[in-house]
DONU-372037 format. One record per residue (C-alpha): x, y, z; chain; residue number from 1. Coordinates in steps of 0.2 Angstrom, whole numbers, always signed. Example, Ala and Ser with C-alpha at 12.3 -4.5 7.8 and 13.67 -1.06 7.14 Angstrom:
BEGIN
+-------+-------+-------+------+-----+
:    xx :    yy :    zz : unit : pos :
+-------+-------+-------+------+-----+
:   +62 :   -22 :   +39 :    A :   1 :
:   +68 :    -5 :   +36 :    A :   2 :
+-------+-------+-------+------+-----+
***
This chain:
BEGIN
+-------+-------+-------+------+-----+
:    xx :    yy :    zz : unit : pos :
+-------+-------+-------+------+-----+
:  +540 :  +513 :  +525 :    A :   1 :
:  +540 :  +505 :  +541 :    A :   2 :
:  +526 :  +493 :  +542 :    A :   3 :
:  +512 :  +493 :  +555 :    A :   4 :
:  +512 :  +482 :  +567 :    A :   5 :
:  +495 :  +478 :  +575 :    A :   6 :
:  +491 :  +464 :  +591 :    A :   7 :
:  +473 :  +454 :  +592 :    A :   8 :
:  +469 :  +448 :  +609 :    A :   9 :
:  +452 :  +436 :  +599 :    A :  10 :
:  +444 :  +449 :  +592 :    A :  11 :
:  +452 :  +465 :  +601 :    A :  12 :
:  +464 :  +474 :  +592 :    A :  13 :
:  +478 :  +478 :  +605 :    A :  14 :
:  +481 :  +498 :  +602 :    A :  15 :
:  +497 :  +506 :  +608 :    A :  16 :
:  +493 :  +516 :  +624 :    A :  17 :
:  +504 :  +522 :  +637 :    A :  18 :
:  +507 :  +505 :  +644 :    A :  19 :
:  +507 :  +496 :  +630 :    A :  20 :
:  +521 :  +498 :  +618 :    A :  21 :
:  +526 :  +488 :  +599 :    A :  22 :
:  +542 :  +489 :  +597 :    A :  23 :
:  +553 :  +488 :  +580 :    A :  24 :
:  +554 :  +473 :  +582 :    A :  25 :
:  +538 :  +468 :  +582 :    A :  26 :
:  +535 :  +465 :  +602 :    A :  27 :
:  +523 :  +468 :  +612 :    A :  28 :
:  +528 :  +478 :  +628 :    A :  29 :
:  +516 :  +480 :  +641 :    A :  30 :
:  +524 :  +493 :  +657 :    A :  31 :
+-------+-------+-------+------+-----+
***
């Protein structure tokens, strides 16, 4: 299984939104 991927801005979790994308490999993209 592909493993989750999750971003911490201090102590926000960054949730993938329309602009904000993880990608495979593990980036952050923000559109």
């Amino acid at each position: 299984p592909k493993p989750s991927v999750s971003w911490v801005k201090g102590e926000t979790i960054v949730k993938e939104t329309a602009r904000i994308a993880v990608l495979d490999s593990g980036n952050l993209r923000i559109h």
